[in-house]
DRENDREN-404245 format. One record per residue (C-alpha): residue number from 1; x, y, z; residue in three letters. Coordinates in steps of 0.5 Angstrom, whole numbers. Layout:
<pt nr="NUM" x="X" y="Y" z="Z" rest="ala"/>
...
END
This chain:
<pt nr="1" x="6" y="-81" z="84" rest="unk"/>
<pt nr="2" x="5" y="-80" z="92" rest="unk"/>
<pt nr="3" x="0" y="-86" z="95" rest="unk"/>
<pt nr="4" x="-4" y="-80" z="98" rest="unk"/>
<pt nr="5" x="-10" y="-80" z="94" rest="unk"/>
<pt nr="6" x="-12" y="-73" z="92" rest="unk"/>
<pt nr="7" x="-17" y="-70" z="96" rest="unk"/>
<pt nr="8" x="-18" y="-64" z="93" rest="unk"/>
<pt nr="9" x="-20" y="-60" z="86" rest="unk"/>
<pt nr="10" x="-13" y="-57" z="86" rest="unk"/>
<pt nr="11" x="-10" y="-64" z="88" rest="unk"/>
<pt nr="12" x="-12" y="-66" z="81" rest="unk"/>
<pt nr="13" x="-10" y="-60" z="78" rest="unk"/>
<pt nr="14" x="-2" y="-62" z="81" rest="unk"/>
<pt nr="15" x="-3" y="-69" z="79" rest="unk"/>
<pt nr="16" x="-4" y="-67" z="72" rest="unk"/>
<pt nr="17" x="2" y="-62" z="72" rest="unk"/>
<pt nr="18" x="8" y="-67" z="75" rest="unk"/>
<pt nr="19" x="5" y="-71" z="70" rest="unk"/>
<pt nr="20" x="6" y="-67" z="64" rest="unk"/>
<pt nr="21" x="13" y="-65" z="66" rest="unk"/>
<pt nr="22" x="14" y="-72" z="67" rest="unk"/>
<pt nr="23" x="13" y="-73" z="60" rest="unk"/>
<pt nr="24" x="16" y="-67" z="57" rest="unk"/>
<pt nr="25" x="22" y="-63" z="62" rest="unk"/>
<pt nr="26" x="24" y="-68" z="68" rest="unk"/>
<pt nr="27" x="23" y="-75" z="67" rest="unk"/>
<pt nr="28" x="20" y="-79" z="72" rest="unk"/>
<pt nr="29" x="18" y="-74" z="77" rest="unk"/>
<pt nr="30" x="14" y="-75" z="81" rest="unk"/>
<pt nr="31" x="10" y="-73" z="88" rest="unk"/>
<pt nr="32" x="13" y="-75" z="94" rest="unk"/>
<pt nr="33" x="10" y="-71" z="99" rest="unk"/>
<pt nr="34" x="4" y="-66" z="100" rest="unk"/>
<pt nr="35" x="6" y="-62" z="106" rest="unk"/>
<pt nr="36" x="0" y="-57" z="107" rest="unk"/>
<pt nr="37" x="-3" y="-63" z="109" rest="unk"/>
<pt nr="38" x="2" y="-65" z="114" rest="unk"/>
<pt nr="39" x="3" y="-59" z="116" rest="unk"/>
<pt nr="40" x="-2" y="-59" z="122" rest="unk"/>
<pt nr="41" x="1" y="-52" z="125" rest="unk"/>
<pt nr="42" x="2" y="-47" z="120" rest="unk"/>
<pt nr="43" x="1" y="-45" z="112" rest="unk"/>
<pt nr="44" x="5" y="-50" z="108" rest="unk"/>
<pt nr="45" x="7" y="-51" z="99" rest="unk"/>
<pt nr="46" x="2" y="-56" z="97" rest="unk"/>
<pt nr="47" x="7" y="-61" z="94" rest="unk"/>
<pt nr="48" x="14" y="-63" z="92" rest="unk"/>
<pt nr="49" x="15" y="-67" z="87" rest="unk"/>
<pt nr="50" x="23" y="-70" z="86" rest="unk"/>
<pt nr="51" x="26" y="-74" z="80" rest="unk"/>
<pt nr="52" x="33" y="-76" z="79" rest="unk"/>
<pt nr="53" x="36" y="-73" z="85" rest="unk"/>
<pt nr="54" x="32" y="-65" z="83" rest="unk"/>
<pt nr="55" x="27" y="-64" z="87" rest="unk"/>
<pt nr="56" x="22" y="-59" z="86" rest="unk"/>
<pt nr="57" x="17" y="-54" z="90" rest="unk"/>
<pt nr="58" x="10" y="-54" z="88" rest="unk"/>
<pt nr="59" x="5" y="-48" z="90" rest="unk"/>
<pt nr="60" x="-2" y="-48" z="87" rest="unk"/>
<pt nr="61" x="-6" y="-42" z="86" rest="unk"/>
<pt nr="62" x="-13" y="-39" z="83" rest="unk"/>
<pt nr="63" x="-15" y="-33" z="80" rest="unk"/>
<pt nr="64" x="-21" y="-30" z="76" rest="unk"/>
<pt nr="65" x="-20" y="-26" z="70" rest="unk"/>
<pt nr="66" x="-25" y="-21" z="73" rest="unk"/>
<pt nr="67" x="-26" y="-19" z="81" rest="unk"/>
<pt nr="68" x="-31" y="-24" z="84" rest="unk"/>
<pt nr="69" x="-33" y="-27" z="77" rest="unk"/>
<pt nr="70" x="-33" y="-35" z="80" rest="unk"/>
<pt nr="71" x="-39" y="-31" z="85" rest="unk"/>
<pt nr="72" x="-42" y="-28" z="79" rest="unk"/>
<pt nr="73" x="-41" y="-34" z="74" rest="unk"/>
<pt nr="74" x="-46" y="-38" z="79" rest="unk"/>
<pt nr="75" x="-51" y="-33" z="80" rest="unk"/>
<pt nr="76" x="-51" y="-33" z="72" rest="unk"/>
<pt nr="77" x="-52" y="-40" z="71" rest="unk"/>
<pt nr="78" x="-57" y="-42" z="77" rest="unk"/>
<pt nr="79" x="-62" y="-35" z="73" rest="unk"/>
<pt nr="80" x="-61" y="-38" z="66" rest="unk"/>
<pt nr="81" x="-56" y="-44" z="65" rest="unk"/>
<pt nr="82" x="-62" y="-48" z="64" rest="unk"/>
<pt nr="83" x="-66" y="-44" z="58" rest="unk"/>
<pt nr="84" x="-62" y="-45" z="52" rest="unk"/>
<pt nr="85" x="-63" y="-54" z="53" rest="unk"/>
<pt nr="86" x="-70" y="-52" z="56" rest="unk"/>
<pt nr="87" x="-72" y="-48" z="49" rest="unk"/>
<pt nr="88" x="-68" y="-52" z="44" rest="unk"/>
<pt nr="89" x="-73" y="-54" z="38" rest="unk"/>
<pt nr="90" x="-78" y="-48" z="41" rest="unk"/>
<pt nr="91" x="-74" y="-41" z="39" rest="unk"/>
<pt nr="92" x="-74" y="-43" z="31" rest="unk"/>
<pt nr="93" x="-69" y="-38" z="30" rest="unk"/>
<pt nr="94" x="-62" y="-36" z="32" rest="unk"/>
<pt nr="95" x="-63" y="-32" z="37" rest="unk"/>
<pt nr="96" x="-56" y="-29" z="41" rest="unk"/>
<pt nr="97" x="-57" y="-25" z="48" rest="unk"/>
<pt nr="98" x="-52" y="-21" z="51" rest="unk"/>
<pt nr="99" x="-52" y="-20" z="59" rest="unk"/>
<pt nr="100" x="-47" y="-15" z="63" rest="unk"/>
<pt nr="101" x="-43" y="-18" z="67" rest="unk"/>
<pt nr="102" x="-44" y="-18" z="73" rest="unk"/>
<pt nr="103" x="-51" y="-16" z="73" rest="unk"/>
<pt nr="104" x="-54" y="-22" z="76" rest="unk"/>
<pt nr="105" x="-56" y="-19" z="84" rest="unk"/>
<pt nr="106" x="-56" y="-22" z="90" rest="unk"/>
<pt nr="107" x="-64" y="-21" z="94" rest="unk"/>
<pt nr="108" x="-68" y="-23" z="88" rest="unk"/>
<pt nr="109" x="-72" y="-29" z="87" rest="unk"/>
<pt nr="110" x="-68" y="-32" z="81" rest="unk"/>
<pt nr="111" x="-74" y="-36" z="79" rest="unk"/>
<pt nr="112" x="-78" y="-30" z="77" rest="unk"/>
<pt nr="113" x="-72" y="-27" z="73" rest="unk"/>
<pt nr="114" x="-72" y="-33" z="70" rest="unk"/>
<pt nr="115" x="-79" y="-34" z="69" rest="unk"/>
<pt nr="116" x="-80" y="-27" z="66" rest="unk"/>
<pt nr="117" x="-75" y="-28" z="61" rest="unk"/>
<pt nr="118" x="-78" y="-34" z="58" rest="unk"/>
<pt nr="119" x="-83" y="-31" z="57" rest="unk"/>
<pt nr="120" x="-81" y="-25" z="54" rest="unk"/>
<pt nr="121" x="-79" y="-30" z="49" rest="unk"/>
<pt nr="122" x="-84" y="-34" z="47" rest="unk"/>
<pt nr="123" x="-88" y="-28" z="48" rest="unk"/>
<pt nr="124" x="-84" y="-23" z="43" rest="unk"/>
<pt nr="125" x="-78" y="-25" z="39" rest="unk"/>
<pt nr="126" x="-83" y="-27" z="34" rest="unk"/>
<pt nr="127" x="-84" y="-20" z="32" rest="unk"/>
<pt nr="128" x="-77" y="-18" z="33" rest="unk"/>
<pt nr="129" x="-74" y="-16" z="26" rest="unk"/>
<pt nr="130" x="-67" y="-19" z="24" rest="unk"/>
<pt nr="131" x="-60" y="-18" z="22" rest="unk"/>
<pt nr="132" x="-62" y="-12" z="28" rest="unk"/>
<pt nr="133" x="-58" y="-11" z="35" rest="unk"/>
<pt nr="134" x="-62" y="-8" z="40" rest="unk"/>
<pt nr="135" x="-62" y="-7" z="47" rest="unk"/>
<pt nr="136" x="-69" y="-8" z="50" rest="unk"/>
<pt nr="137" x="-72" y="-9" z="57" rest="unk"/>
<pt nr="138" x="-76" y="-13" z="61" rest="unk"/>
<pt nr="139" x="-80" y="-11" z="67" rest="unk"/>
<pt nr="140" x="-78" y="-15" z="72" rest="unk"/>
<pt nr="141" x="-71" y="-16" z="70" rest="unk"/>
<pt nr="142" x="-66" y="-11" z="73" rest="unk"/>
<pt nr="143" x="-62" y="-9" z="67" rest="unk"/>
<pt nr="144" x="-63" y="-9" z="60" rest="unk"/>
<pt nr="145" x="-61" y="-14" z="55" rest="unk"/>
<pt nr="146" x="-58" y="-14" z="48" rest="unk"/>
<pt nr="147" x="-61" y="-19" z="42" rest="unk"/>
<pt nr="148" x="-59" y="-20" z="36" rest="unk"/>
<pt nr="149" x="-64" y="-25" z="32" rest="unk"/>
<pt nr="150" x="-62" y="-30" z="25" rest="unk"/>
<pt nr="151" x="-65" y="-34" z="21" rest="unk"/>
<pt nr="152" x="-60" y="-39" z="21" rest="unk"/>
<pt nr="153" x="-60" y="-47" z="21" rest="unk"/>
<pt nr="154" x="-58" y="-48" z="28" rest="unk"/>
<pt nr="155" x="-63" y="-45" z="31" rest="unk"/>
<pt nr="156" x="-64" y="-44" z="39" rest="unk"/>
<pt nr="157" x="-62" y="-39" z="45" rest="unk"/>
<pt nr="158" x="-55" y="-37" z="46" rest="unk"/>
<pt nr="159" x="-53" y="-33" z="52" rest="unk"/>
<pt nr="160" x="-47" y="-29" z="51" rest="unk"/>
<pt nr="161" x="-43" y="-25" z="57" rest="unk"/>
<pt nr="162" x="-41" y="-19" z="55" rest="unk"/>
<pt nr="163" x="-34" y="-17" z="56" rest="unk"/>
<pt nr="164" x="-31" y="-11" z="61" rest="unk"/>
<pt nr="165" x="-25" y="-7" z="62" rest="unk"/>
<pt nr="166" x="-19" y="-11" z="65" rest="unk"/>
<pt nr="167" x="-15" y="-6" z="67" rest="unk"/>
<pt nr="168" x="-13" y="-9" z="75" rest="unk"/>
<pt nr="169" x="-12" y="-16" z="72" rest="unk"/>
<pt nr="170" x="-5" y="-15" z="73" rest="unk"/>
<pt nr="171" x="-5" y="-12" z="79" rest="unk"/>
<pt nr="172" x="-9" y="-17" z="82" rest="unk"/>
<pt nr="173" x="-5" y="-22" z="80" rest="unk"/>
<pt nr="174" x="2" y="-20" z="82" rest="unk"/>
<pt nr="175" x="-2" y="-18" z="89" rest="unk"/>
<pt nr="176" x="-4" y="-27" z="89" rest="unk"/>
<pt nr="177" x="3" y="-28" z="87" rest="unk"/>
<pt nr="178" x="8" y="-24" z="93" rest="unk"/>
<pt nr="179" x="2" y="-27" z="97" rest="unk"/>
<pt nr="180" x="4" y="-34" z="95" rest="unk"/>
<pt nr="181" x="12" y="-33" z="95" rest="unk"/>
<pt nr="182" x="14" y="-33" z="103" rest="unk"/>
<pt nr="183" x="12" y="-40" z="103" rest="unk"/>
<pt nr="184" x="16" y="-42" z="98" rest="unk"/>
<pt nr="185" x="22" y="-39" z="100" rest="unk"/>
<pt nr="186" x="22" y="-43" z="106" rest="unk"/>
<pt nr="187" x="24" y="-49" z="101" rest="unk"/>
<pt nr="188" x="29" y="-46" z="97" rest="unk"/>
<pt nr="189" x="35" y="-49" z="100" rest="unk"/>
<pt nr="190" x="32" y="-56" z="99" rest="unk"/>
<pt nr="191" x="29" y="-55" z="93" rest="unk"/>
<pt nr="192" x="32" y="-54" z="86" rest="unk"/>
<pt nr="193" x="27" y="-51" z="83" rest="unk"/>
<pt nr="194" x="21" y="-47" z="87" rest="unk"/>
<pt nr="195" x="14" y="-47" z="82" rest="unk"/>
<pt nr="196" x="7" y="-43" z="82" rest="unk"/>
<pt nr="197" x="2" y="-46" z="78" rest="unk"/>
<pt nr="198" x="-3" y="-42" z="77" rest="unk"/>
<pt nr="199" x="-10" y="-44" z="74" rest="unk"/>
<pt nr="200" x="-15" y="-41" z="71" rest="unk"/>
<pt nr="201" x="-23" y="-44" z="68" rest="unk"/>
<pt nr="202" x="-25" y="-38" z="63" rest="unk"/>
<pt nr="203" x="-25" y="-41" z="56" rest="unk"/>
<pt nr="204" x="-28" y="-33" z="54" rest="unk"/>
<pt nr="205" x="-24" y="-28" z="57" rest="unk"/>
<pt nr="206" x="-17" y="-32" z="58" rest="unk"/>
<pt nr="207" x="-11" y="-35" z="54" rest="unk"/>
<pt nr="208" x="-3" y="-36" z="55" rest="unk"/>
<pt nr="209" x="-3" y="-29" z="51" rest="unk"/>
<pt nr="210" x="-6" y="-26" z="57" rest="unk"/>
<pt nr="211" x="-3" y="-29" z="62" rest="unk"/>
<pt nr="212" x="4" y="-28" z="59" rest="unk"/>
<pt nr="213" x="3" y="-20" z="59" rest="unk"/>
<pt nr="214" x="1" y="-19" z="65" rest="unk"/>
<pt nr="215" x="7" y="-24" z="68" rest="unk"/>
<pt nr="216" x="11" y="-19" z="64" rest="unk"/>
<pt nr="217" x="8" y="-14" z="67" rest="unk"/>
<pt nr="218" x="8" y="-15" z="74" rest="unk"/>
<pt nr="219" x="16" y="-17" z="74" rest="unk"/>
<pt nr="220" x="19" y="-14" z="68" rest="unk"/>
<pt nr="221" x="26" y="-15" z="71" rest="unk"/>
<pt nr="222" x="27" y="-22" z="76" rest="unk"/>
<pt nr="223" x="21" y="-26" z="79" rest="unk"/>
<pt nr="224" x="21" y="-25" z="87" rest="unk"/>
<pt nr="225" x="27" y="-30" z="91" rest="unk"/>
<pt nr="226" x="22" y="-35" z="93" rest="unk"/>
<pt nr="227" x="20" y="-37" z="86" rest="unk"/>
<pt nr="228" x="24" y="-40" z="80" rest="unk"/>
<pt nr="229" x="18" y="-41" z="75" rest="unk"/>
<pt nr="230" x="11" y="-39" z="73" rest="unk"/>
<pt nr="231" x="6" y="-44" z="70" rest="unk"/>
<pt nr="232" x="-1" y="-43" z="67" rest="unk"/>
<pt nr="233" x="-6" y="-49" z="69" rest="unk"/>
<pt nr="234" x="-11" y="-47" z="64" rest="unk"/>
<pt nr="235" x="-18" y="-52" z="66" rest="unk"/>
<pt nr="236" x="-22" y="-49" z="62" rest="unk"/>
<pt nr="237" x="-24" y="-55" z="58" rest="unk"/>
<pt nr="238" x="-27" y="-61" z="62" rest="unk"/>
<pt nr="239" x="-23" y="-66" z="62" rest="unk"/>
<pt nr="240" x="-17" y="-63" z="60" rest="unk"/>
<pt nr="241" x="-12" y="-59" z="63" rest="unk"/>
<pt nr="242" x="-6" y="-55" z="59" rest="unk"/>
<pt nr="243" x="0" y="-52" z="63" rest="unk"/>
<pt nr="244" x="4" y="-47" z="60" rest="unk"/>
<pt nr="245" x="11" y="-45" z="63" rest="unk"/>
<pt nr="246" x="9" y="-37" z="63" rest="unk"/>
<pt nr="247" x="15" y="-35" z="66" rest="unk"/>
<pt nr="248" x="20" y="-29" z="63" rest="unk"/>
<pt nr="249" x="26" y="-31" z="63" rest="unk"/>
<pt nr="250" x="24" y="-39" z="60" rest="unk"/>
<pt nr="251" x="20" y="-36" z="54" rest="unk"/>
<pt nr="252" x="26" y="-30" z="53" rest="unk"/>
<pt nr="253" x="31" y="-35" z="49" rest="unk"/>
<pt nr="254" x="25" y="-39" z="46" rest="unk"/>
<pt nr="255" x="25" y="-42" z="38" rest="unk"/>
<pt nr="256" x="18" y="-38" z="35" rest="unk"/>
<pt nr="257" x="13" y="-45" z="36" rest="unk"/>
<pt nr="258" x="6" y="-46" z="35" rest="unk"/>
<pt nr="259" x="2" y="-48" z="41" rest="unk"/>
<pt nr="260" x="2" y="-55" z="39" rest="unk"/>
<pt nr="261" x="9" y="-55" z="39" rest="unk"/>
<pt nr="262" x="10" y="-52" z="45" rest="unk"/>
<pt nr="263" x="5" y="-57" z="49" rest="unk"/>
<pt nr="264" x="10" y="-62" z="47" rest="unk"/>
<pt nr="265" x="17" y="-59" z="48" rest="unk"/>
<pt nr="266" x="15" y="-53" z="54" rest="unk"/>
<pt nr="267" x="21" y="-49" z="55" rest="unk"/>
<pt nr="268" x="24" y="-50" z="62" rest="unk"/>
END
């Protein structure tokens, strides 16, 4: 690897990735250079990476499955992150709750949400039948909840965010891919190989599956000329990154394998 540290989230993300194809396709590939940070002037890939003579052209992206869900997702957490540890041993049944997404608003006082929904837990979850699915809503809170309570022997509050329509998600992601292109182009004289990786964070709403339908989607025939490959970083799991080759033309001749299989022998 490079003797540059990595300075930024997406710098580990990079790391992992050369890493792993350095295990599985190239062989001694490592970083060489980083030249966003160089480029002091104008915008520039993230990394080039060489092996054996090949060089290979790195650029590093992030998309959310929903429109401004990293914005939506810590507006969650800081309203209600904290009560399913804070009642563990005080709910003595199951009890799931399902917020909307994107329902957490801007220019309220979390604090008071959050302190109106313990409440009303504590107050009347006891008299809630169960094994029944209902949408309740509490004053002060400004969208309604859906409740299912359990008995069950693993009692506690579970917050669930519902799901919705994805339509646009393919969309989305051809338009942060073309934008992602010029700058790799520039290097497809002296690279051999010209990557996007990009990453996703949501264990709920995302998988490779996903992914490759909407990648097929946005490119039926050929990728854009200044790419040569799509890779999936799927940081969902703290500690852990898997990278999944999502480009068409690699996965079109491929062995039918399990996941397992294809971490250890990704098509190139």
């Amino acid at each position: 690897m490079s003797g540059q540290p990595p300075s930024r989230p997406e710098d580990r993300i990079i790391e992992a990735f050369v890493g792993y194809l350095s295990t599985t396709i190239y062989p001694e590939l490592r970083i060489t250079d980083w030249p966003d940070k160089r480029n002091s002037t104008t915008s520039d890939i993230d990394a080039i990476a060489k092996s054996h003579g090949r060089c290979i052209a790195i650029e590093h992206t992030s998309i959310d499955t929903f429109p401004g869900q990293r914005l939506h997702d810590s507006r969650f957490l800081k309203t209600f992150g904290c009560l399913e540890d804070e009642l563990t041993g005080i709910v003595n049944c199951r009890l799931r709750v399902i917020i909307p997404f994107g329902t957490v608003p801007t220019g309220i006082s979390w604090e008071g949400i959050r302190d109106r929904f313990r409440r009303w837990i504590l107050d009347e979850v006891p008299q809630l039948p169960f094994d029944k699915l209902t949408t309740v809503t509490i004053e002060g809170i400004p969208f309604p909840l859906t409740v299912h309570k359990s008995i069950s022997d693993l009692p506690g509050l579970f917050l669930i965010r519902s799901d919705i329509k994805n339509e646009d998600f393919p969309e989305r992601l051809k338009s942060k891919i073309n934008s992602k292109v010029e700058k790799l182009a520039k290097y497809r004289d002296s690279c051999s190989v010209l990557i996007l990786l990009i990453e996703n964070d949501d264990l709920a709403n995302m998988n490779r599956g996903i992914m490759i339908e909407a990648v097929e989607a946005s490119y039926p025939q050929s990728l854009p000329h200044g790419l040569d490959r799509i890779w999936y970083a799927d940081s969902s799991s703290s500690g852990s990154v898997q990278f999944w080759n999502v480009t068409p033309a690699s996965r079109r001749n491929m062995p039918l394998m399990t996941g397992m299989e294809e971490l250890k022998r990704p098509p190139e």
